[in-house]
C-alpha positions as CSV (number, residue, x, y, z in Angstrom):
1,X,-18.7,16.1,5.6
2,X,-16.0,13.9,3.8
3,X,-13.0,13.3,5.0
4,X,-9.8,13.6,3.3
5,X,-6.5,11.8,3.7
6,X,-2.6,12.3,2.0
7,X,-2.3,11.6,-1.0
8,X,0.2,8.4,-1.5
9,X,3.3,9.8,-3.0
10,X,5.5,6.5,-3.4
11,X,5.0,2.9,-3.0
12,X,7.6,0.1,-2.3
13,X,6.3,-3.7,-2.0
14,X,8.0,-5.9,0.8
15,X,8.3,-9.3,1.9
16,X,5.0,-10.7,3.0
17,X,2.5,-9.3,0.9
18,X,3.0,-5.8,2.3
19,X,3.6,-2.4,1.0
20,X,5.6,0.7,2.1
21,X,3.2,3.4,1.3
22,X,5.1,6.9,1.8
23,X,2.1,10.2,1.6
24,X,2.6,13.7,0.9
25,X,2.5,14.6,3.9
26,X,6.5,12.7,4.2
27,X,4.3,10.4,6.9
28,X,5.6,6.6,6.1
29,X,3.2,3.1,6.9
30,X,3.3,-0.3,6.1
31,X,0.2,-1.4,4.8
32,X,-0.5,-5.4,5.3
33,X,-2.2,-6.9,2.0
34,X,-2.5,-10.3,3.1
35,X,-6.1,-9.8,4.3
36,X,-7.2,-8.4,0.8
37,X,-6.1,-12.0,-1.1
38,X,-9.4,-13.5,1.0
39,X,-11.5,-11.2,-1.7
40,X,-11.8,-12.2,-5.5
41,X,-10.5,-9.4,-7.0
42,X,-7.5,-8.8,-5.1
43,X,-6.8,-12.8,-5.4
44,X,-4.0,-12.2,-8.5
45,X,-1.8,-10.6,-6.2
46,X,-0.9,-13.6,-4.8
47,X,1.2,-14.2,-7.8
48,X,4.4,-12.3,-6.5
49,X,5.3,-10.7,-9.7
50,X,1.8,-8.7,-10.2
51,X,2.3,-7.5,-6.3
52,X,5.7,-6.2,-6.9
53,X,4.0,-4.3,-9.8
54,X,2.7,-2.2,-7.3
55,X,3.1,2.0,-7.9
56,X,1.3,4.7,-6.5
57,X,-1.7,6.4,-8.4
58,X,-0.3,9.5,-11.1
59,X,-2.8,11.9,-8.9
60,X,-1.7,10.0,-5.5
61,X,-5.5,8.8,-4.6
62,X,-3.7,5.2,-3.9
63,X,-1.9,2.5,-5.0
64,X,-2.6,1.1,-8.4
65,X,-1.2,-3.0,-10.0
66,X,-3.2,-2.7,-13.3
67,X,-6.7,-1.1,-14.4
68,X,-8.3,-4.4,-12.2
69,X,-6.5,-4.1,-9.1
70,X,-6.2,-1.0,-7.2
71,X,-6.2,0.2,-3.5
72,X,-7.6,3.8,-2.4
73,X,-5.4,6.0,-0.4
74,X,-7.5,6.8,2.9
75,X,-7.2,2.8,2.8
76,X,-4.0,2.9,2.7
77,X,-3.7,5.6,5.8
78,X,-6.5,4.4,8.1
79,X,-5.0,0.5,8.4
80,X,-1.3,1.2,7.5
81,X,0.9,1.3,10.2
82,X,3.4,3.8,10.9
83,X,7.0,2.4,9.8
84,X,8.2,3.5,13.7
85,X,5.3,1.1,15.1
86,X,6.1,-2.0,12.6
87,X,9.1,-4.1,14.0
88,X,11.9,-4.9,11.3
89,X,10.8,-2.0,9.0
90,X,13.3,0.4,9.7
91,X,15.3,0.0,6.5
92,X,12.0,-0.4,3.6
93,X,13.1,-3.8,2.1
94,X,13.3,-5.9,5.4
C-alpha cells in the first residue's frame, strides 16, 4: 500500500537555506535544506539566488528550482516542521 501525502500548494524560501512549504491541506512546515547541499545534485543551491527560485510543483507533488533540482512533496511533509513547532517562524520571512 502507498502512502500519500498533501500536495504542496505554495512555497516561500527563508533565511538559512530553508523553505516555507504551505500543503493543501492549509497545514504550514518549514522544511530545512541545509542537509541536502551535502549531496551533488542539490550542491547549486548553495548559490542563494537559485534557492530563492524555489516554487511549488504546477500539480503540487513538491517543490521544483529548475528541471535539475527538485524536492518531492511527502519529503517535504515527513521532515518539515510545523511552522507552530519552529521558533522565530511565526511571521514566514523571519
Amino acid at each position: 500500500m502507498q502512502t500519500t501525502y498533501p500536495k504542496a500548494s505554495a512555497v516561500t524560501p527563508l533565511a538559512g537555506k530553508r523553505l516555507l512549504v504551505t500543503f493543501a491541506t492549509g497545514e504550514r512546515k518549514i522544511y530545512d535544506c541545509t542537509p541536502l547541499l551535502k549531496e551533488e545534485v542539490f550542491r547549486p543551491l548553495q548559490n542563494e539566488e537559485l534557492f530563492r527560485r524555489a516554487r511549488a510543483d504546477k500539480h503540487g507533488y513538491g517543490v521544483v528550482w529548475n528541471e535539475e533540482i527538485d524536492l518531492a512533496e511527502g519529503d517535504l511533509w515527513v521532515n518539515g516542521k510545523p511552522v507552530e513547532e519552529v521558533h522565530g517562524t511565526r511571521d514566514a520571512g523571519q
